[in-house]
N, C-alpha and C positions, 0 to 999 in steps of 0.2 A: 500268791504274789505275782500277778499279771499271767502271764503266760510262760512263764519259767520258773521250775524251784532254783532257787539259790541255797547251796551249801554253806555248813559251818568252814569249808577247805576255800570257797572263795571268797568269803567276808574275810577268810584268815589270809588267803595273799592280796587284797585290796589292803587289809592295815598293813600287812610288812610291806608292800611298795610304796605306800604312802609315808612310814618311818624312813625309808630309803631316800626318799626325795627330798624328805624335811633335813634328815644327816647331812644328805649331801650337799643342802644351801639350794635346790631346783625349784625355788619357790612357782617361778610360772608354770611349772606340770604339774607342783601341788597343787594350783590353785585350779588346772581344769577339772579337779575332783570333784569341782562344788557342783549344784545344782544352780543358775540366777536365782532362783529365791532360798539357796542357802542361808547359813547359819555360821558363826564361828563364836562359842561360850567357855567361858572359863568362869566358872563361880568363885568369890574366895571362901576363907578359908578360915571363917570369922566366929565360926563352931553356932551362930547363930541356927543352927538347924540343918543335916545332912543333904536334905531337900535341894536340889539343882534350883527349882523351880523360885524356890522362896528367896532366897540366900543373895546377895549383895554380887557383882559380877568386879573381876579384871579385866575379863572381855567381853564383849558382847556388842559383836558384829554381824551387818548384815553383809549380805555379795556386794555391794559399792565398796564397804568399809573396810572387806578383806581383802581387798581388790587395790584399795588404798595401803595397806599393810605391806602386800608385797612388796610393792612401788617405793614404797619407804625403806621396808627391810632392806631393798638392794642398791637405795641411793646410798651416797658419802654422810647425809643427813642423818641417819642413823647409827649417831657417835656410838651408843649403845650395844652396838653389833658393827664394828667399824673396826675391823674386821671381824666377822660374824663369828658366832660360839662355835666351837667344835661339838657335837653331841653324839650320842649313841644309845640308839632308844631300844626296848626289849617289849615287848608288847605280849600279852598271855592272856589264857582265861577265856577265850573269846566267848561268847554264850548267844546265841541266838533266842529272842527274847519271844518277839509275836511277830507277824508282819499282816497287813493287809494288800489291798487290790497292787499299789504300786509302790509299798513303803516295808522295811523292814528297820526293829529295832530290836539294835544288838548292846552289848557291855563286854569290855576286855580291860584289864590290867595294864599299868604300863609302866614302866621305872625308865627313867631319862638322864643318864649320867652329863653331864655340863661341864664343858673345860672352856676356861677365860680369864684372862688377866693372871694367870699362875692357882686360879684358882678351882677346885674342883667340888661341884652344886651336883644332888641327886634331888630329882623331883619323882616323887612317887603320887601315884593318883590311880584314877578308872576312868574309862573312858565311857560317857551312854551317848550314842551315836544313831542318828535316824537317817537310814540310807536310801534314797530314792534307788528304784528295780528298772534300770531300762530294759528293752530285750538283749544290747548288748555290753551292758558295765553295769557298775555301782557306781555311785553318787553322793557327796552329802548332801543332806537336807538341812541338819545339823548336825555340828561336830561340836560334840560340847568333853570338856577332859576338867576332871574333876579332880582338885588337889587332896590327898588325904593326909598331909601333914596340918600338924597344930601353926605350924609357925615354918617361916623359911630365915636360913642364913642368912648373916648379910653378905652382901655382892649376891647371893641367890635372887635375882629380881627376873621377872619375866618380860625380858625384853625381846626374848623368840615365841618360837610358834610350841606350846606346850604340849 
């Protein structure tokens, strides 16, 4: 992977500061995690096939369009998050999959408690993530988080960042 190994210890504190940022509403530092030609995917959840690749998307963004998400997440226009969810994300599992010259791809678990409106939303899923290798960070290339519920609650809608 370029000129540097990257450990399973620092893919694991790039996701936990990156759930910290998401918690904490720091959408513009989430968002320098991206690469310009990142990714932002969220498959549903339509059992049509487990397959990331194949499957029907709730998100699927490029860098202009996650670019545009912040901007929105943190306007008043975003009745939906007006004022924003409280979360609490747990992230596990992490697995370091293959990497090549400048890319590594990894998959981790992640359960996402949701408080809003009086009401309280768990999203369970996995995360398969492909993370550009600079010589000094990680990156996304794509962040894709993948639901593995059959169905979500009502008021469970995803109007943050999963």
């Amino acid at each position: 992977m370029g000129d540097r190994e990257v450990t399973r210890a620092e893919v694991e504190d790039f996701l936990y500061h990156e759930a910290q940022l998401l918690d904490e509403w720091r959408l513009d530092e989430w968002f320098t995690l991206f690469e310009p030609e990142g990714r932002l995917e969220v498959p549903t959840t339509d059992g049509a096939g487990w397959d990331a690749t194949t499957a029907g998307y709730f998100v699927c963004d490029d860098y202009d369009l996650i670019q545009a998400r912040v901007k929105r997440l943190k306007s008043r226009k975003a009745h939906a998050e007006n004022p924003h969810s409280r979360t609490h994300r747990m992230v596990s599992n992490v697995i370091l999959l293959e990497g090549g010259a400048e890319t590594l791809w990894i998959t981790a678990n992640f359960v996402i408690h949701r408080y809003r409106d009086g009401g309280t939303y768990t999203y369970v899923g996995r995360y398969e993530h492909v993370l550009k290798v600079d010589p000094d960070r990680l990156r996304f290339r794509v962040r894709r988080a993948v639901p593995v519920m059959e169905s979500m609650d009502a008021g469970a809608r995803l109007s943050f960042i999963l």
